[in-house]
C-alpha positions as CSV (number, residue, x, y, z in Angstrom):
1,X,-85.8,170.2,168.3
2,X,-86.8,167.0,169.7
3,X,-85.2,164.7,172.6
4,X,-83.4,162.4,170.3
5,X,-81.8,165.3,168.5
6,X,-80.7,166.6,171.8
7,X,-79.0,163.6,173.1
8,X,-77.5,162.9,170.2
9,X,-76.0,166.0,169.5
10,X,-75.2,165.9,173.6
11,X,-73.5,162.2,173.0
12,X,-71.5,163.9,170.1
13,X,-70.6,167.2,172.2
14,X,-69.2,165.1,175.2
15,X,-67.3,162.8,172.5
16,X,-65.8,165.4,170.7
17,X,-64.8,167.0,174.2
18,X,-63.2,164.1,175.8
19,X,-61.4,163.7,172.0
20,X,-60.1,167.2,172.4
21,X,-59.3,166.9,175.8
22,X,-56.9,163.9,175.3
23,X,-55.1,165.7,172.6
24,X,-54.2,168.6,175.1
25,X,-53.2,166.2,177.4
26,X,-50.8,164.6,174.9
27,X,-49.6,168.0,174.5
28,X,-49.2,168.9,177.6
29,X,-47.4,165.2,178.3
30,X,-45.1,165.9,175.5
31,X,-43.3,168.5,178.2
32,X,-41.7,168.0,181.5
33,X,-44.8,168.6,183.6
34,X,-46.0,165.1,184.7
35,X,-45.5,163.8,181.5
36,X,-47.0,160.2,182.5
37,X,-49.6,161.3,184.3
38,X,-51.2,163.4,181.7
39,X,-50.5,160.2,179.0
40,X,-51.9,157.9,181.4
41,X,-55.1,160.6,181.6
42,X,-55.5,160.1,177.8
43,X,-55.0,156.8,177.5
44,X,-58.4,156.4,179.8
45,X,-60.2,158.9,178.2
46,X,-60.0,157.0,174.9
47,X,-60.7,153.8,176.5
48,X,-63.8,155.4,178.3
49,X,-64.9,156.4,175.3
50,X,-65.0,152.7,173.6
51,X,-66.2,151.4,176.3
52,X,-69.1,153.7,176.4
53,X,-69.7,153.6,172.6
54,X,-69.3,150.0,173.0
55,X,-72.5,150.0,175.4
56,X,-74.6,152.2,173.7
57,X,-74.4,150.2,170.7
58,X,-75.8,147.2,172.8
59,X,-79.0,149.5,173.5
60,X,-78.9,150.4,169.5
61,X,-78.6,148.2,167.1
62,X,-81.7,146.0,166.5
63,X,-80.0,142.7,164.9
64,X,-78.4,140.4,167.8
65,X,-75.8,139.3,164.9
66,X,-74.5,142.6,164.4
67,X,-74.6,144.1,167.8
68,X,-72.5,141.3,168.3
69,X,-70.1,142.1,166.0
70,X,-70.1,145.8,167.0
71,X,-69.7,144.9,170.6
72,X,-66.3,142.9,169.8
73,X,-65.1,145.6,167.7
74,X,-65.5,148.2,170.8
75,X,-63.4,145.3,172.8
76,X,-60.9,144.9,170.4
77,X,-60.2,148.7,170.2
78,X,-59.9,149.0,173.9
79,X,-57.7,146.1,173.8
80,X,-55.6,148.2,170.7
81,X,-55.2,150.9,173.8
82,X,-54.1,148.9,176.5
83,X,-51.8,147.2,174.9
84,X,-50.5,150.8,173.5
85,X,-50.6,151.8,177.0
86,X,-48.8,149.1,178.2
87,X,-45.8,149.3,175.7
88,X,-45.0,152.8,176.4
89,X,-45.8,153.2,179.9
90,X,-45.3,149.4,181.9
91,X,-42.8,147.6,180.1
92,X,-39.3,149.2,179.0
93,X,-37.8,145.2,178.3
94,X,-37.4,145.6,174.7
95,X,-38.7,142.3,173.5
96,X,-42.1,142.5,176.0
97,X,-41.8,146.3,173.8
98,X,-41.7,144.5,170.2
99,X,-44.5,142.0,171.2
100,X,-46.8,144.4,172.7
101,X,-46.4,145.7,169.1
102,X,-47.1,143.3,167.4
103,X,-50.5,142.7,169.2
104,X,-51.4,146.1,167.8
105,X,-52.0,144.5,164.7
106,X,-54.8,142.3,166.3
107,X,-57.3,144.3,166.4
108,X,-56.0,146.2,163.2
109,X,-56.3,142.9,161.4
110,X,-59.7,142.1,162.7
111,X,-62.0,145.5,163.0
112,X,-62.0,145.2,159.0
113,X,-62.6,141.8,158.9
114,X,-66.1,142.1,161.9
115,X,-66.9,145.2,159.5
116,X,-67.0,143.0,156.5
117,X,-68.8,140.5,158.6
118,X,-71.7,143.1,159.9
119,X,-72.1,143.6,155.9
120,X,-73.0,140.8,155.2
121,X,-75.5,140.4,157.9
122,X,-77.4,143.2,157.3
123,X,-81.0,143.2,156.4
124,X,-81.3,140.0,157.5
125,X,-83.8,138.3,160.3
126,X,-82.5,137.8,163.9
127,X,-82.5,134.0,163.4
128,X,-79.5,134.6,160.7
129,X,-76.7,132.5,160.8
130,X,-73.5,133.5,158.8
131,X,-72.2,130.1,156.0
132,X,-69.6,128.4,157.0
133,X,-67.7,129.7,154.3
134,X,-67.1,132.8,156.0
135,X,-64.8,131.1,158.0
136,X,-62.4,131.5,155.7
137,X,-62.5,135.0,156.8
138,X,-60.8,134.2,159.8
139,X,-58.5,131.5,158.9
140,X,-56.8,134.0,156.9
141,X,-57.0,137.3,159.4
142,X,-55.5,134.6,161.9
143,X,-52.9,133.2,159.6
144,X,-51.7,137.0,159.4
145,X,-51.9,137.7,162.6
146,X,-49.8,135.0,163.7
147,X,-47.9,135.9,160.6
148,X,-46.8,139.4,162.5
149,X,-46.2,137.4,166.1
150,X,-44.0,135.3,164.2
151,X,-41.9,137.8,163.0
152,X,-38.7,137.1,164.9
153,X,-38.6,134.1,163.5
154,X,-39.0,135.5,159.8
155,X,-38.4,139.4,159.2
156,X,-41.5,139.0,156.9
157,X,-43.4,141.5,158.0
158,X,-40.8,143.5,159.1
159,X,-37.0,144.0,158.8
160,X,-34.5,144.9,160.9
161,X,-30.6,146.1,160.5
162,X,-28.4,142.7,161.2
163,X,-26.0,145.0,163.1
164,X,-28.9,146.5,165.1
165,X,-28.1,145.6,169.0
166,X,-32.3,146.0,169.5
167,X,-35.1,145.4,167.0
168,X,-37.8,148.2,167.5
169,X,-39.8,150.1,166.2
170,X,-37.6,152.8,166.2
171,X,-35.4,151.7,163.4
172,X,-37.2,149.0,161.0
173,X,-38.0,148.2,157.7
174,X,-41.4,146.5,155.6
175,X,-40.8,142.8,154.3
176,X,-43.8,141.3,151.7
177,X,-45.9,140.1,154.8
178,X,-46.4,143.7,155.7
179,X,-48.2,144.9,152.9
180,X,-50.3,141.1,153.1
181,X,-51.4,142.5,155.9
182,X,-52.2,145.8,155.1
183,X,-53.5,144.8,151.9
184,X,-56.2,142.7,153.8
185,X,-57.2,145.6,156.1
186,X,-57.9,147.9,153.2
187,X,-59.4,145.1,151.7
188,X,-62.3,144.1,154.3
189,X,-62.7,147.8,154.2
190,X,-63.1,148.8,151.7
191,X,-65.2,145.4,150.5
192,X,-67.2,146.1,153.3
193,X,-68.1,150.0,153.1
194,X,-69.4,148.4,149.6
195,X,-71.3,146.0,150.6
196,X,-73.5,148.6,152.8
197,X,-73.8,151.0,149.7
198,X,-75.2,147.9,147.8
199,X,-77.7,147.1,150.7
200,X,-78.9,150.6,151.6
201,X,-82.2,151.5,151.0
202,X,-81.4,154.8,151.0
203,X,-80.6,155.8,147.4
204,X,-80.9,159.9,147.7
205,X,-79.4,162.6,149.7
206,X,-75.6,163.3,150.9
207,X,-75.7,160.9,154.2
208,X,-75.1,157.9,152.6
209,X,-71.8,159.1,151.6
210,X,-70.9,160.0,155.4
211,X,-69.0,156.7,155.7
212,X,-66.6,157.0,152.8
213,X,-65.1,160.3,154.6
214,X,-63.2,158.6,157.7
215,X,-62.1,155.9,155.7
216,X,-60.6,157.8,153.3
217,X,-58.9,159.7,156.2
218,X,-57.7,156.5,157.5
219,X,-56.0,155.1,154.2
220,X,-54.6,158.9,153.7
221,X,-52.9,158.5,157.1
222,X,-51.8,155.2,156.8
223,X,-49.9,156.2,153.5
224,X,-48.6,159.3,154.8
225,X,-47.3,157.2,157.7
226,X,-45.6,154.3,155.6
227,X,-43.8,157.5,153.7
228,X,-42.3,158.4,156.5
229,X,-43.8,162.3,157.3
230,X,-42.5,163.2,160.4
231,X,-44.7,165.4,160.9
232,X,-47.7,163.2,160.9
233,X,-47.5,162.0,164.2
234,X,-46.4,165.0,165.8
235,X,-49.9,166.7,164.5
236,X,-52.6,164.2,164.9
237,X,-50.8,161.6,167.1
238,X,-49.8,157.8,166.7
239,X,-51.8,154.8,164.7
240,X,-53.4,153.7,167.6
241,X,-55.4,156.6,168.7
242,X,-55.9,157.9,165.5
243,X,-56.8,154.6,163.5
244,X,-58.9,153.5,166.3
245,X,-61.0,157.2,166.6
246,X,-61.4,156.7,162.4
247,X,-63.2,153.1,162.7
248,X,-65.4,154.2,165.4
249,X,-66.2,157.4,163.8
250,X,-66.7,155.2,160.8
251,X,-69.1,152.6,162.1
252,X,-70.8,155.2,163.6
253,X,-71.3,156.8,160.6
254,X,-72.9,153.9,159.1
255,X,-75.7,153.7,161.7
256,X,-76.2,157.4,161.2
257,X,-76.8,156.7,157.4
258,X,-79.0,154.1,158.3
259,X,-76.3,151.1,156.9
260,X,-76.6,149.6,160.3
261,X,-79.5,149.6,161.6
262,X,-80.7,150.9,164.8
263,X,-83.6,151.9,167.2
264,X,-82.4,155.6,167.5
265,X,-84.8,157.1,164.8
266,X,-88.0,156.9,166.4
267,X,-88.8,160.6,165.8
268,X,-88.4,159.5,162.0
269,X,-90.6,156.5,162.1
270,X,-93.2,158.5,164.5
271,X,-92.9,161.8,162.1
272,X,-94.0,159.1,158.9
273,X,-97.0,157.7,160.5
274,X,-99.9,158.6,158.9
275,X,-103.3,156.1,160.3
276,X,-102.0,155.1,163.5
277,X,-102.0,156.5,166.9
278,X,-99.3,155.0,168.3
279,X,-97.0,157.3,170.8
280,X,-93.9,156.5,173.3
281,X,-93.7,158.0,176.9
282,X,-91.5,158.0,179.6
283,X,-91.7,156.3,183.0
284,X,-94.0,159.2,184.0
285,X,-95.9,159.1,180.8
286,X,-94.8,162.5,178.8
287,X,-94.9,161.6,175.3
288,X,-91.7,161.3,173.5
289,X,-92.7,160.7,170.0
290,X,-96.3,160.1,168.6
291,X,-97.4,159.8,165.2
292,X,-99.2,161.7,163.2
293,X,-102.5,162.6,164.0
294,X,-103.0,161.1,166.8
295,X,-105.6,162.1,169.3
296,X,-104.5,163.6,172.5
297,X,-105.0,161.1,175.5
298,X,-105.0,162.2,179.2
299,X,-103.0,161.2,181.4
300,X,-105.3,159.6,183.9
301,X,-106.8,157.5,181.0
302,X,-102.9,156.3,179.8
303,X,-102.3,155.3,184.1
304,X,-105.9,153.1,184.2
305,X,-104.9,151.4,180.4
306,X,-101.3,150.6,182.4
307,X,-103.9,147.3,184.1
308,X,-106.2,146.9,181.3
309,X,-107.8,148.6,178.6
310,X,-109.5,151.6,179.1
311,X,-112.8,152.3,176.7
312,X,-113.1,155.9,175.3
313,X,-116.7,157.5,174.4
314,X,-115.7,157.5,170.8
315,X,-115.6,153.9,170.0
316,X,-111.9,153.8,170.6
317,X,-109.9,151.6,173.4
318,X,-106.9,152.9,174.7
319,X,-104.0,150.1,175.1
320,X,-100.9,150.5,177.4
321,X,-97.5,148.1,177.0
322,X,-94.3,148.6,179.2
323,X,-91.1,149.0,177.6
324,X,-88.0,149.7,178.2
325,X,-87.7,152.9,179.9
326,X,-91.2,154.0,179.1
327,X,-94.4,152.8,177.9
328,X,-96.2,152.5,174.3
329,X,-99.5,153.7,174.1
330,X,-102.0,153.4,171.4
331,X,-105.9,153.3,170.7
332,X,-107.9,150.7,168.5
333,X,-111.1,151.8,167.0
334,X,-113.3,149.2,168.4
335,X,-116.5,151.2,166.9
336,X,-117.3,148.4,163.9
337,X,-116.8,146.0,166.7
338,X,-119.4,147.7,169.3
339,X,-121.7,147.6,166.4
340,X,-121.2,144.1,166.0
341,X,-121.8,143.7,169.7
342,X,-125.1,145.7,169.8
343,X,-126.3,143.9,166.9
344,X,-125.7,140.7,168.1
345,X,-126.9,141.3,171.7
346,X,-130.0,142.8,169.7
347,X,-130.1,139.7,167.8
348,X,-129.9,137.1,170.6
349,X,-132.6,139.4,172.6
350,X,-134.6,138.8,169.9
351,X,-133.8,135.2,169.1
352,X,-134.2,134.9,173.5
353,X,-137.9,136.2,173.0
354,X,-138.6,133.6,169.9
355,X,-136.8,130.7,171.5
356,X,-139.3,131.6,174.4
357,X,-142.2,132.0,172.5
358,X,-141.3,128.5,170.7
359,X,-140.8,126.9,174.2
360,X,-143.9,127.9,176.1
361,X,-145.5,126.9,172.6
362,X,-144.0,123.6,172.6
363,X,-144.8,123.3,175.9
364,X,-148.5,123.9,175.1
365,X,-148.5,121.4,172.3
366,X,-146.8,118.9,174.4
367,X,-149.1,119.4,177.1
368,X,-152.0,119.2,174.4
369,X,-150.6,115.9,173.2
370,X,-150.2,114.7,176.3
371,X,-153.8,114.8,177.1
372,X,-154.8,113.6,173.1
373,X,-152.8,110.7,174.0
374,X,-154.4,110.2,177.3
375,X,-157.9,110.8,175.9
376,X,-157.1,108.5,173.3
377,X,-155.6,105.3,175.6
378,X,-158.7,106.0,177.7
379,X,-161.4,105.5,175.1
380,X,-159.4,102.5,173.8
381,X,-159.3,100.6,177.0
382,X,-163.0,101.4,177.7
383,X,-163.7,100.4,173.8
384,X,-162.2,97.1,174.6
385,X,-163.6,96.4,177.8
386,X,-166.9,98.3,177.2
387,X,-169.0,94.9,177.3
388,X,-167.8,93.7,180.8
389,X,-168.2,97.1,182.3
390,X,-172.2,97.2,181.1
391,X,-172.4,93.6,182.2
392,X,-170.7,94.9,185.9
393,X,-173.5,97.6,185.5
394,X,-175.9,95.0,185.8
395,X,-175.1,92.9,187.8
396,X,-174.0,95.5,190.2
397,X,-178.2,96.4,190.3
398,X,-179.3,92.6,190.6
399,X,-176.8,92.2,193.7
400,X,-178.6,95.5,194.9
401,X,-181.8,94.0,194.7
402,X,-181.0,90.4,195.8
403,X,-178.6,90.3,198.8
404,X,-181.0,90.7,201.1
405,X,-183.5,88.9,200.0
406,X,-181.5,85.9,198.2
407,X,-177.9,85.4,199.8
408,X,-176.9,82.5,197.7
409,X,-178.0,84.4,194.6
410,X,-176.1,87.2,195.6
411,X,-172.5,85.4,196.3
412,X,-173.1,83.9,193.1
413,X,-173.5,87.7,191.4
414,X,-170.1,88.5,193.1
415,X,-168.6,85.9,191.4
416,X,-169.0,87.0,187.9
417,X,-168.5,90.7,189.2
418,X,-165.0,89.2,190.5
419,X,-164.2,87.6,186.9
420,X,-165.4,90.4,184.7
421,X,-163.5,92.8,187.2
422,X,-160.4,90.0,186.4
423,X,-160.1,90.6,183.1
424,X,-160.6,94.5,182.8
425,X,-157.6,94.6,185.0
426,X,-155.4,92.3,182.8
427,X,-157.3,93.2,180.1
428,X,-155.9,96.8,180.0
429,X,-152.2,96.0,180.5
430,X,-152.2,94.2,177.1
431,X,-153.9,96.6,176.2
432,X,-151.2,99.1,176.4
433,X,-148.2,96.4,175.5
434,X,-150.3,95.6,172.0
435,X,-150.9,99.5,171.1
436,X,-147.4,100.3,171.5
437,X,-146.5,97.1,169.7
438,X,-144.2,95.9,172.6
439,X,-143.6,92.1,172.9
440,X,-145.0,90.1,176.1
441,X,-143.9,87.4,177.8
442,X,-145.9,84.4,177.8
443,X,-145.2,84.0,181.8
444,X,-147.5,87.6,181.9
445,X,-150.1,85.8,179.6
446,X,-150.6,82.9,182.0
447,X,-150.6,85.2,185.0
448,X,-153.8,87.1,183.7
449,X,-155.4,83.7,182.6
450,X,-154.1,82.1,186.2
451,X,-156.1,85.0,187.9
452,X,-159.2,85.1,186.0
453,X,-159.3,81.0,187.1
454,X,-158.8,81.7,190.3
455,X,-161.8,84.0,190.1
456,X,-163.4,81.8,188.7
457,X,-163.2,79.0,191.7
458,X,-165.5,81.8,193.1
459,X,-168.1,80.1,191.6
460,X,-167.2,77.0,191.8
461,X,-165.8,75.9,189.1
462,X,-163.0,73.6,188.6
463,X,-160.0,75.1,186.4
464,X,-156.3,73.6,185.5
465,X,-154.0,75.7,183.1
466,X,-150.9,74.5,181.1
467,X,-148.9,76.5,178.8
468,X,-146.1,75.7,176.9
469,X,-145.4,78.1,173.9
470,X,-142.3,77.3,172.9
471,X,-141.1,80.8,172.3
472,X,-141.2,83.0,175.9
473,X,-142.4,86.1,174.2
474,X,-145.2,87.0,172.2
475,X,-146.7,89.9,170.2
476,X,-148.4,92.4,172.4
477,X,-151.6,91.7,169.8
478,X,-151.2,88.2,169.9
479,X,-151.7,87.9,173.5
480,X,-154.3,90.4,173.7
481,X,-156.3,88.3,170.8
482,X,-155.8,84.8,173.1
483,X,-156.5,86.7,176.2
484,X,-160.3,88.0,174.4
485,X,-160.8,84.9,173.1
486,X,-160.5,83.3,176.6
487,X,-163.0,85.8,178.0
488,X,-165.4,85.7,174.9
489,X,-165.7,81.8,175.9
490,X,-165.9,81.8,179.4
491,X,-168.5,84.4,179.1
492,X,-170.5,82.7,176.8
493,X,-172.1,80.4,179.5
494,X,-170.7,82.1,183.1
495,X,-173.8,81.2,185.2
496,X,-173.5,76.8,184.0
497,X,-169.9,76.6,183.8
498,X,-168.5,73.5,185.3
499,X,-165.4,73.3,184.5
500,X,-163.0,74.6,182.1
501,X,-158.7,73.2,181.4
502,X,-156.7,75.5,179.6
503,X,-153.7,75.4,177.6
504,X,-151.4,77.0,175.4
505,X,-149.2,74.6,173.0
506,X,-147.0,75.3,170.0
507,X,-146.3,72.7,167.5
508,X,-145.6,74.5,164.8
509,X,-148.4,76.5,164.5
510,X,-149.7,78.4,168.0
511,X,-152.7,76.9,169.7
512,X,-154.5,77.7,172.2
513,X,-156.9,74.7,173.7
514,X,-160.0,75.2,176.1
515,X,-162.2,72.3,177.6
516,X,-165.2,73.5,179.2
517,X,-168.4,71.8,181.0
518,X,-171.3,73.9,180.7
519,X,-175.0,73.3,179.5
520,X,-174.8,76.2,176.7
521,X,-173.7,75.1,173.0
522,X,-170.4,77.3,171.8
523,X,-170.7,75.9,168.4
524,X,-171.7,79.5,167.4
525,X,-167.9,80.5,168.2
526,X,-166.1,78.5,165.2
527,X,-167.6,81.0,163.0
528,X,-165.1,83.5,163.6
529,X,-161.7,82.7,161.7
530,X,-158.7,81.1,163.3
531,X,-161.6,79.2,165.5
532,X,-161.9,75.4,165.6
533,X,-164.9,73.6,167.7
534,X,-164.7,69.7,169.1
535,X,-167.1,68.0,170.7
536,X,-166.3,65.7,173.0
537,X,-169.3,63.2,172.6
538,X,-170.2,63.5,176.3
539,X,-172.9,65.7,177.5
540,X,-171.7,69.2,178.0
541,X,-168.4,68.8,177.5
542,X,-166.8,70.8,174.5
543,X,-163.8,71.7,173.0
544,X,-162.8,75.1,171.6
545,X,-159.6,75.7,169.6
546,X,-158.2,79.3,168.5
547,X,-155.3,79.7,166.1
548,X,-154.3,83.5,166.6
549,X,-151.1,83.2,163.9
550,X,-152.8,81.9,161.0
551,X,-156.3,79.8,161.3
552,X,-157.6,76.2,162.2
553,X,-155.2,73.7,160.1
């Protein structure tokens, strides 16, 4: 037998008790020994009992609409007591008396009516909300009601001899309203018991039936009591405690059958469970119900998963959740997952060891680029200044061999060392600029030609330089092309030169002018294109022009 079976049939065993208990105290109050005190004992035992049925269905029932409900109908059945209680044990006024009667048909009015209301909540989500129309509902339970305060006023409900010197409900009579209002409580009933038939799920088996028996008692009684047995009451006591014992026994009933739903059947649910491994413990962690199946976990393993989970050798993590009263355990087979893991971790191993492999070979290759690139900017600033390094060679031996012996030849061989050393300098920044095709200013053009001038004062020579472009940047080629061609001439007679001007001019077309003195004939230099040749009809004076854009006009 399992724990839920025990306290349930312990809950039922302590109800029927304190049920049976009150009735000997009625029997016992019906003589002279403390008769009060012995109906006072019974009225609190059925109150007790509410109450406590009322809170355990708080802890039952799943939907918060219908616990609702419940909840009010264990409140309105208390209320049914006291105010039973206080009619035939506080009061003795008769009208206080009549009214406190009356009142008993508040909660007689409205039980059925919650217990239609809980039908038509059933099965659905938390979030529910009942139409509006139901509030017809309770326009018409309160039009009754106040129907039956009102009765004074009326004798529609009920009737009362006109020679009667008290109206109670000792001596009375039923009017049409009366069996209105009985007519709606057998109603709701009856509509509602209905209702839960249509929605159960359970379509086999004798417990969905269980319902139908108490309310059938109740109707039974409340004919046999409008017939007038006298016996009736005498054997199983007035409406209040027996009506009000039937609609408990009858909503309980209904969560039994499983109309209402509750959390109580977790043995059930557990019992079902096939492929999980899902189990409930205590505070202590005993297992109270676990599906089927399920692998036995320790209890050292279920403490450690209480702060996180807890990997087992078998590819299965053990989880922990607190709940109320207990904890919920279960294990998730993690094993597809662990082989995902290893093979990714093998994978990114292997993909580390390639994307290392790749790097240091990239590395190597950049490295190896690197000095292509080097090697190849080397031999193309030596290609284009191969001429004045030979020519520095050379000279380099005549100084050797004439400074001692011929100072003034030797300062002069430092001179031309100084301008051919000039221009390799300058030579090899454009040098760079054209080859990555980068633009240059034309203020870094006139600073290479300004120095190579200045070297060339070295030797005497007389220089003046004027540039005016007209556009302050020029092609890294261009520049490079006007700054050879500038050497090319000055070379071409270094040892006689005089004098030279130069100048840079654009009008329309880029020009670049020089006017040298020197006893050698640069005729021989038009030849190449773009190069135009003046003579200036004096001795040794000449005139050179270079059009790097496009050619002599």
């Amino acid at each position: 037998m399992t724990n839920r079976l025990i306290r349930n049939y312990a809950a039922s065993g302590i109800v029927l008790l304190s049920v049976a208990l009150a009735y000997i105290f009625r029997l016992i109050g019906r003589g002279s020994f403390y008769p009060t005190l012995f109906s006072y004992l019974r009225s609190f035992i059925y109150i007790g009992v509410y109450a406590a049925w009322g809170l355990s269905v708080r802890q039952r029932i799943v939907q918060k609409q219908v616990r609702r409900y419940l909840t009010s109908v264990s409140v309105l059945l208390i209320l049914w007591f006291v105010f039973r209680s206080a009619k035939y044990f506080i009061f003795w006024q008769p009208i206080p008396i009549r009214y406190l009667w009356y009142l008993f048909y508040l909660p007689m009015l409205f039980v059925p009516m919650l217990a239609l209301l809980i039908a038509m909540s059933l099965g659905k989500p938390d979030t529910y909300r009942l139409p509006g129309s139901t509030a017809v509902l309770w326009l018409i339970s309160g039009a009754l009601l106040l129907l039956v305060l009102t009765n004074d006023l009326h004798q529609l409900v009920f009737t009362f001899p006109q020679d009667a010197a008290l109206w109670s409900d000792t001596n009375y009579g039923y009017g049409i309203g009366y069996f209105a209002v009985i007519g709606w409580q057998v109603l709701c009933g009856v509509a509602a018991l209905i209702a839960m038939l249509l929605q159960c799920r359970i379509k086999n088996g004798r417990r969905r039936l269980w319902p139908v028996l108490p309310l059938a008692i109740s109707l039974t009684y409340l004919a046999l009591n409008y017939a007038g047995m006298p016996w009736l009451k005498s054997l199983l006591g007035d409406v209040t405690a027996f009506q009000s014992f039937m609609y408990m026994l009858c909503f309980e009933a209904c969560i039994s059958c499983g109309f209402i739903h509750s959390n109580s059947r977790y043995g059930e649910l557990f019992a079902a469970s096939v492929g999980t491994s899902a189990e409930i413990t205590d505070q202590d962690f005993s297992v109270c119900y676990a599906a089927r199946n399920t692998e036995p976990i320790s209890l050292t393993t279920m403490k450690r998963a209480v702060n996180h989970p807890v990997p087992t050798g078998n590819g299965l993590t053990v989880h922990t959740m607190p709940i109320s009263g207990g904890y919920a355990v279960w294990t998730e087979d993690v094993s597809a997952l662990l082989a995902v893991k290893e093979e990714s971790e093998s994978l990114a191993e292997e993909l580390k060891e390639r994307n290392d492999l790749l790097r240091y070979e990239y590395k190597r290759e950049a490295k190896h680029r690197k000095v292509e690139e080097q090697n190849r900017l080397y031999d193309l600033l030596q290609s284009v200044t191969q001429t004045q390094i030979d020519r520095i060679a050379v000279l380099t031996q005549e100084y050797r061999m004439t400074s001692k012996t011929d100072p003034a030849q030797a300062k002069t061989l430092l001179g031309e060392i100084a301008v051919l050393c000039s221009y390799i300098k300058r030579r090899k920044h454009l040098t760079l600029l054209a080859d990555r095709d980068y633009k240059v200013a034309v203020s870094e053009l006139e600073r290479a030609v300004s120095e190579s001038l200045q070297t060339l004062k070295l030797l005497h020579v007389r220089c003046t330089l004027y540039m005016e472009s007209g556009d302050p940047m020029l092609s890294g080629r261009t520049a490079a092309a006007i700054f050879d061609f500038y050497e090319q001439v000055i070379e071409a007679d270094l040892e006689h030169l005089q004098s030279v001007q130069v100048s840079l001019t654009n009008a329309g077309t880029l020009r670049f002018s020089l006017y040298l003195c020197c006893k050698s004939d640069l005729s021989a230099l038009a030849d190449r294109p773009g190069v135009r040749y003046e003579s200036e009809g004096e001795d040794d004076y000449q005139c050179i022009l270079f059009f790097p854009e496009g050619g002599a006009p």
